[in-house]
MILO-261519 format. One line per 4 residues: number of its first residue (from 1); their letters; for each residue y, x, z of C-alpha. Coordinates in steps of 0.02 Angstrom, whole numbers. Layout:
! residues N
NUM> A> Y X Z; ...
END
This chain:
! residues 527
1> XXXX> -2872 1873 3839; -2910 1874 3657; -2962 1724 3630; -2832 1650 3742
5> XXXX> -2710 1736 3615; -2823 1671 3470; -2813 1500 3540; -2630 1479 3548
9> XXXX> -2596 1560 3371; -2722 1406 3293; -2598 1288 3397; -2442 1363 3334
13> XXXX> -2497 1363 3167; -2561 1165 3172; -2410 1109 3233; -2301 1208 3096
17> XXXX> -2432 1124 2979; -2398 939 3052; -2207 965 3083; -2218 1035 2889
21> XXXX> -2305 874 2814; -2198 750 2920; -2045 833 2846; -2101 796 2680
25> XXXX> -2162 643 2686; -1962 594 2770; -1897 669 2614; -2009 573 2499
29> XXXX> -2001 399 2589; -1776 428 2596; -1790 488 2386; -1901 332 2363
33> XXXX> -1752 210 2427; -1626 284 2306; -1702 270 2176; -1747 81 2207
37> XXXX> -1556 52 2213; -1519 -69 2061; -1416 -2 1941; -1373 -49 1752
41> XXXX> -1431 86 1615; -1302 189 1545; -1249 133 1369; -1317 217 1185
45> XXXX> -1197 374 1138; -1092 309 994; -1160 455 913; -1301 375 909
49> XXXX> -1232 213 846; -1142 290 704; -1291 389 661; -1400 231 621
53> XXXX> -1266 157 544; -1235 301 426; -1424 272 368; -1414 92 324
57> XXXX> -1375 2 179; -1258 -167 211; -1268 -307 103; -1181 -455 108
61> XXXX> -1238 -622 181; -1084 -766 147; -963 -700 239; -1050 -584 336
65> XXXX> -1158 -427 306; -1348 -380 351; -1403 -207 396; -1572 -147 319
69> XXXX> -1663 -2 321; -1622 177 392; -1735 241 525; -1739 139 681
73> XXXX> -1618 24 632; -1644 -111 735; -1452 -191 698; -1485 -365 593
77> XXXX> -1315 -462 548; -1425 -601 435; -1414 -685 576; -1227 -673 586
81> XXXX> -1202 -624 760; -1226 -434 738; -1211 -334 905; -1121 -492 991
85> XXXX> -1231 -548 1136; -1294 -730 1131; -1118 -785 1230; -1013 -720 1089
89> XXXX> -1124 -801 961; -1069 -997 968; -887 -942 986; -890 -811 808
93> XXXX> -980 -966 732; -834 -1094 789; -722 -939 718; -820 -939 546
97> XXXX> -801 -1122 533; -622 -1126 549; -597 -965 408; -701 -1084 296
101> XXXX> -620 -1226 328; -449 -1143 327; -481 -1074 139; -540 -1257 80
105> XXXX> -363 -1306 149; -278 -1398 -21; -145 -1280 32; -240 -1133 -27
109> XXXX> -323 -1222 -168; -168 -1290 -258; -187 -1300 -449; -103 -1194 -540
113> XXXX> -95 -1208 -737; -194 -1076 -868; -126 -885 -857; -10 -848 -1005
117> XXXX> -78 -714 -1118; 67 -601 -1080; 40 -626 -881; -112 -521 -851
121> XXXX> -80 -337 -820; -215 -267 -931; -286 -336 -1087; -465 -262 -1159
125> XXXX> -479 -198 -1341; -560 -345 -1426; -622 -194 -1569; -628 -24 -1569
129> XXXX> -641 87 -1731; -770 216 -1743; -624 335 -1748; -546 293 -1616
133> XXXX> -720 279 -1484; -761 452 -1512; -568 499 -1423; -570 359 -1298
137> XXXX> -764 389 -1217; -754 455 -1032; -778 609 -991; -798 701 -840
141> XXXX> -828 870 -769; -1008 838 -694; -1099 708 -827; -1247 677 -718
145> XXXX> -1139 626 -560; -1088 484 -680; -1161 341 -751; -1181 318 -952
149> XXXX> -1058 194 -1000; -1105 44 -1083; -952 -69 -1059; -911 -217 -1196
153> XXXX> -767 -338 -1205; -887 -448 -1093; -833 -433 -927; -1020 -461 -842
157> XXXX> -1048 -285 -910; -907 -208 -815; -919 -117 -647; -811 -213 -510
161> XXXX> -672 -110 -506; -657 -121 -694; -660 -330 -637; -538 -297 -521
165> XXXX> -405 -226 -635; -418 -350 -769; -375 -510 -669; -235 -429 -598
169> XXXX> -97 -545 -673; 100 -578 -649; 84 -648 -459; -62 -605 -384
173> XXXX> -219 -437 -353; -357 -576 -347; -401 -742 -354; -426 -852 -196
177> XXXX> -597 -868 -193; -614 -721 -308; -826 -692 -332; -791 -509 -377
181> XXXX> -736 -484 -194; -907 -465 -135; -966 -325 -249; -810 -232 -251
185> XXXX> -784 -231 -59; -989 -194 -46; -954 -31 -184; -836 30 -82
189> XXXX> -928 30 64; -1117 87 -18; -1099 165 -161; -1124 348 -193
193> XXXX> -975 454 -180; -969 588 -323; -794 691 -290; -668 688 -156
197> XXXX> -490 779 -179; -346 775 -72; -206 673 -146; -50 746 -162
201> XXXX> 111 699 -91; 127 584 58; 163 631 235; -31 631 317
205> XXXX> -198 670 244; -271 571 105; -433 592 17; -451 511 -179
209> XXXX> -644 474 -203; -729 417 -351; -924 321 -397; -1056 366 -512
213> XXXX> -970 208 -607; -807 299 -620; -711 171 -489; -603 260 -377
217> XXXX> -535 258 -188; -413 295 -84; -490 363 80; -398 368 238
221> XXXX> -470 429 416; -502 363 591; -366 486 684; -364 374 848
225> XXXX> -473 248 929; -457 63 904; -394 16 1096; -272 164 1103
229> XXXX> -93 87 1063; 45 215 999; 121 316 1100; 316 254 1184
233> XXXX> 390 386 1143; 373 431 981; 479 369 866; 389 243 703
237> XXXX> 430 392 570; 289 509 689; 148 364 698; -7 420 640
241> XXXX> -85 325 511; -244 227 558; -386 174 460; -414 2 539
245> XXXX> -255 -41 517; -272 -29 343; -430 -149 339; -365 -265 459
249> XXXX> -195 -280 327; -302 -318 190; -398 -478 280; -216 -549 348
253> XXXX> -146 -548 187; -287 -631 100; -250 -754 253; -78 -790 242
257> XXXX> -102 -824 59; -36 -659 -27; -171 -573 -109; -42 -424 -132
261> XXXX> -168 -293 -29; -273 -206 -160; -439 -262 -81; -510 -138 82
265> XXXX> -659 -86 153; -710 11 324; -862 138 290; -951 282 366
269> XXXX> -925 457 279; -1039 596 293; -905 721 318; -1008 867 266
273> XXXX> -1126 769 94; -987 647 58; -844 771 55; -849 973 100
277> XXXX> -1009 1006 -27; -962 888 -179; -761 921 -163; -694 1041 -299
281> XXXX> -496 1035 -216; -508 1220 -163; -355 1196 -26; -451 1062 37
285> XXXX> -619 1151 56; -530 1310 151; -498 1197 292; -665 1131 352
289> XXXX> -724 1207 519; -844 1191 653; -772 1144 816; -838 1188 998
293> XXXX> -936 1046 1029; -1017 1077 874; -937 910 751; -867 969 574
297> XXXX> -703 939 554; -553 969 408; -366 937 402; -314 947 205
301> XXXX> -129 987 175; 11 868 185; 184 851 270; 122 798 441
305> XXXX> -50 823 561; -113 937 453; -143 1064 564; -325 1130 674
309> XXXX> -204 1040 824; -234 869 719; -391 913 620; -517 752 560
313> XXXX> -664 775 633; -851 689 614; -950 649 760; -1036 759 723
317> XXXX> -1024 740 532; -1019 552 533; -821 488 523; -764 317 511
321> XXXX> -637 293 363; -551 150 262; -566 151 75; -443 48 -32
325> XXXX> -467 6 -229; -356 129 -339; -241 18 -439; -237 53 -645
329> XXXX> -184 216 -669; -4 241 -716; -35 294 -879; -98 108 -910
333> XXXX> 3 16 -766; 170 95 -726; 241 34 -572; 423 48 -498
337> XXXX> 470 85 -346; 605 1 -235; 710 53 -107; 713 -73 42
341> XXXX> 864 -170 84; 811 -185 249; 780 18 248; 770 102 441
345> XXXX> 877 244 442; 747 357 486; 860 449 622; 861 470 797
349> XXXX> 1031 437 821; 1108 337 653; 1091 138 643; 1064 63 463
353> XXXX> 1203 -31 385; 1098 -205 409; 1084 -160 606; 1262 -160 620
357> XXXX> 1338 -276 481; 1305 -465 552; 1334 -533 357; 1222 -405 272
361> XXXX> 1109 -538 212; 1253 -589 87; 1293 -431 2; 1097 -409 -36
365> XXXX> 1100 -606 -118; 1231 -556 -229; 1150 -380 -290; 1007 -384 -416
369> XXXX> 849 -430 -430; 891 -524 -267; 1012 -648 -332; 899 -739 -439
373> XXXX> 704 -786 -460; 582 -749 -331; 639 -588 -279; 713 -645 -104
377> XXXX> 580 -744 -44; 437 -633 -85; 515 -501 21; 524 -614 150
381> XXXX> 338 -640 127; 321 -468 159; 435 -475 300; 316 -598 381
385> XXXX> 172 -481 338; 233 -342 441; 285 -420 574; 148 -486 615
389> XXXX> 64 -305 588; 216 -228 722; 232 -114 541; 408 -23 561
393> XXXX> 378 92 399; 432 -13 249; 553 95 168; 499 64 8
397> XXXX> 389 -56 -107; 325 -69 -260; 291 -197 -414; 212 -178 -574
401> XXXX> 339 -126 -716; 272 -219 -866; 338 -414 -784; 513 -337 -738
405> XXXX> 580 -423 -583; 474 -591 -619; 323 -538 -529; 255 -505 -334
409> XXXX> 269 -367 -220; 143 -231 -213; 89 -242 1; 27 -73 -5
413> XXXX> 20 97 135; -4 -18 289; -79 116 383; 65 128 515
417> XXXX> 5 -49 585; -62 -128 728; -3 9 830; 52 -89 969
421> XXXX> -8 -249 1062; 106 -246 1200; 253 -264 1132; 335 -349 992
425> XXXX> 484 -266 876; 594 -407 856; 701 -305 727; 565 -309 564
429> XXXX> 598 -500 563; 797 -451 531; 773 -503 358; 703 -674 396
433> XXXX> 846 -704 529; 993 -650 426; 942 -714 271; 840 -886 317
437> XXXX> 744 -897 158; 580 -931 137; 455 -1001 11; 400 -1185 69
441> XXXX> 214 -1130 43; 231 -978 172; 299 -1094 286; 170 -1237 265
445> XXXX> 21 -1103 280; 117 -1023 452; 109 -1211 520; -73 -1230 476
449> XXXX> -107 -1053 559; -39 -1108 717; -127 -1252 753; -290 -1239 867
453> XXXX> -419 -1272 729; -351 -1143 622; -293 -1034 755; -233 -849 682
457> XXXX> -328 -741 800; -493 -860 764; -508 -838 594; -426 -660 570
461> XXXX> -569 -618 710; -694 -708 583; -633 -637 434; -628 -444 495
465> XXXX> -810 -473 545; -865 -451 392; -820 -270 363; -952 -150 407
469> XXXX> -867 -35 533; -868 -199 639; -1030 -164 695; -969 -2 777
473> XXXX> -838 -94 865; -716 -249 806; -591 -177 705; -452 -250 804
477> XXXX> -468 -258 985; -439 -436 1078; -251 -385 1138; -204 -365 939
481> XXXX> -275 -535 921; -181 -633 1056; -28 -532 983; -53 -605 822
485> XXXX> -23 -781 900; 119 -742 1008; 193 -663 855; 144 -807 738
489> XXXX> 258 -911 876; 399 -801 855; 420 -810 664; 394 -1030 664
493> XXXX> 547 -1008 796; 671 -907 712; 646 -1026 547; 666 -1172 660
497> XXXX> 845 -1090 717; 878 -1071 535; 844 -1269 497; 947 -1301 643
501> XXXX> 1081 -1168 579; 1078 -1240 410; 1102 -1410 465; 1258 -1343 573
505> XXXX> 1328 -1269 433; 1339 -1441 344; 1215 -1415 209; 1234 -1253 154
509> XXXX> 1088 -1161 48; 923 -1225 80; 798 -1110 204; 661 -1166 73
513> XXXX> 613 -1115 -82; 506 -1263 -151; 397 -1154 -232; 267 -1312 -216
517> XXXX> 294 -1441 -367; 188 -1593 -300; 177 -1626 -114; 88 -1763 -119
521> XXXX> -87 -1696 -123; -76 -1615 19; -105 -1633 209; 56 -1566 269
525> XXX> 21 -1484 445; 137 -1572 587; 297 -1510 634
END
């Protein structure tokens, strides 16, 4: 009976055994088929892409930049591709060719004679008494943050900002083709930053940083991402203020031919070495915090989003950031400001005087400095500029005071740009469509931009490749592009209703300015 018992508890317990290994092996064999599936890795954290970025040096490679260095940075741009994948290389080369080919254009090569003396903004000392050195040296709170100075009237021994200032003349920042470009742009976006402090005034948060060379910046912060268009319901007055939008005004201006965009460059900021531990603004420093996830973040003082509801914030201490040239300081350049004709009314329920008078346009021709010189059409220019951009915030403007109303238009605080793709805001080009005025140059360059080999999206695409941030993603998404175009085709139109309106009228004033004194030369793009 025992062994009977015995018998059938060995049974039992084999067949538990058996039933126990076939069980696992089903489970095994179904896990096994799972994970065969095909399935496409999951792409790098950005965090990880802005922290190799933040540990490499860029340096510049014709139009184009090269990564080097930094631990495991295996981003290379020598090439000129970057982080494009072998598709997108033959079409950003096709895009390259047309920029270069678009700058050798006569039409932004035309000869112009020998600056006057009294047309550059800035003149250097060409001696300096003993006397007078000992008052005039720099001098700065922390001497070993800064370089010794050892600047003489020859300009090879000045720091590119210094470069910068002094070719600034009566109607133009820079020169086309300007070879300081490449070290100025490459400062802003390498060199070491010795003191950040808020700058005062203004309606959002603005950082003033300054180099070992004693050059100076104005910093502004990524607040949203790049494909994220502004919100419908907010009104242009509440728009944040984005830092691509500031880079991305610099490059079309240089393309339409302005050069009125003190020059702009996209770089990574160690939020925590670059600006809490070497800032000495005390109202700034009280607002840096740690936030949930763990990224360092600040939010300054200003008018509006500066609040812990709108703080800046590092991922985790790396934050992308625009950084724009200071212009001469006052104190050596004094600039005026000017109230826009065109001014929005800045309410939510009062229309300007120009949205409801249909004539405006000829009460602003007969008030100064628009009744004479260049005045007109350079605001125009502008005009252009930021409609293109979709900028609704041009209340003001500014020009230098020393040339009086014979001189160009300062294109500055573009940050309020590209904040829409979907939609157009027909009434910026109000100017253009009341007044139909326009230099003959604009309108010869706007012809050349529209045709395929110089297309406006193809070479502003080109053109904002060579800013470093582009290698964390293009600076303007593909949507901003096309608008560019569409817009582009909007401005040619309303001056074509203007020719047609001005032959109508029976030869009434000119829509161009013939700011052009020899034709002749030059390849005239097709009407």
């Amino acid at each position: 009976m025992i062994r009977c018992m015995r018998r059938r508890s060995r049974t039992i317990c084999l067949s538990l055994a058996f039933i126990t290994i076939f069980l696992h092996l089903l489970l095994a064999l179904t896990s096994l088929s799972i994970y065969h599936q095909p399935c496409d890795p999951p792409p790098p954290p950005r965090t990880d892409i802005l922290r190799v970025l933040a540990h490499t040096s860029y340096t510049s490679v014709g139009v184009g930049w090269s990564v080097k260095g930094g631990e495991n940075a295996s981003i290379s741009l020598a090439g000129g591709v970057g982080h494009h994948d072998s598709n997108q290389a033959e079409p950003l080369e096709s895009d390259l060719s047309k920029l270069e080919a678009l700058f050798d254009h006569p039409l932004y090569n035309i000869p112009s004679p020998a600056v006057p003396e009294e047309d550059w903004l800035l003149k250097v000392k060409p001696k300096v008494k003993a006397i007078e050195k000992s008052s005039q040296m720099w001098v700065s709170a922390s001497q070993e943050a800064y370089e010794d100075v050892q600047w003489t009237s020859d300009s090879n021994s000045h720091p590119p900002w210094l470069r910068f200032h002094l070719n600034i003349s009566r109607w133009q920042l820079y020169l086309h083709r300007d070879p300081n470009m490449e070290p100025l742009t490459q400062q802003l976006a390498t060199h070491r930053i010795v003191s950040a402090v808020q700058k005062s005034g203004g309606t959002q948060l603005k950082l003033v940083m300054s180099f070992p060379n004693y050059g100076q910046a104005m910093l502004k912060p990524m607040k949203q991402e790049r494909d994220e268009e502004t919100n419908y319901n907010l009104y242009y007055f509440s728009d944040f203020e984005r830092h691509n939008a500031e880079i991305a005004a610099f490059h079309l201006d240089r393309i339409l031919g302005y050069r009125r965009v003190p020059p702009v460059a996209g770089r990574l900021v160690d939020v925590v070495k670059e600006i809490k531990d070497i800032t000495t603004d005390r109202k700034l420093a009280r607002t840096f915090f740690t936030s949930p996830v763990g990224n360092v973040c600040f939010y300054g003082q200003c008018s509006y989003y500066c609040s812990t509801e709108h703080a800046v914030c590092g991922r985790p201490r790396h934050l992308e950031a625009s950084l724009a040239v200071m212009l001469p300081d006052l104190s050596l350049a004094s600039r005026r400001t000017w109230r826009s004709p065109w001014r929005r009314s800045y309410s939510r329920s009062k229309l300007a005087k120009w949205e409801t008078e249909p004539d405006y346009c000829s009460t602003v021709k007969k008030t100064p400095p628009y009744d004479k010189g260049t005045r007109l059409v350079d605001f125009m220019d502008m005009v252009i500029l930021d409609f293109l951009m979709g900028n609704m915030d041009r209340h003001h403007y500014e020009t230098f005071e020393k040339f009086g109303n014979n001189t160009f238009l300062l294109h500055l605080d573009n940050g309020r740009a590209f904040g829409r793709h979907s939609k157009d805001e027909p009434s910026i080009l109000a100017p253009l469509e009341q007044c139909c005025r326009i230099r003959r140059s604009t309108w010869l360059r706007l012809r050349l931009l529209s045709l395929p080999q110089y297309r406006l999206s193809d070479v502003m695409r080109a053109s904002l490749f060579s800013d470093p941030l582009h290698r964390v993603a293009p600076l303007l998404s593909e949507p901003h592009l096309a608008a560019l175009n569409r817009r582009l085709k909007t401005v040619l139109e309303t001056l074509i209703r203007c020719q047609k309106q001005q032959k109508g009228d029976g030869g009434g004033e000119e829509v161009f300015y013939d700011d052009i004194a020899d034709l002749k030369d030059l390849v005239v793009p097709p009407e």
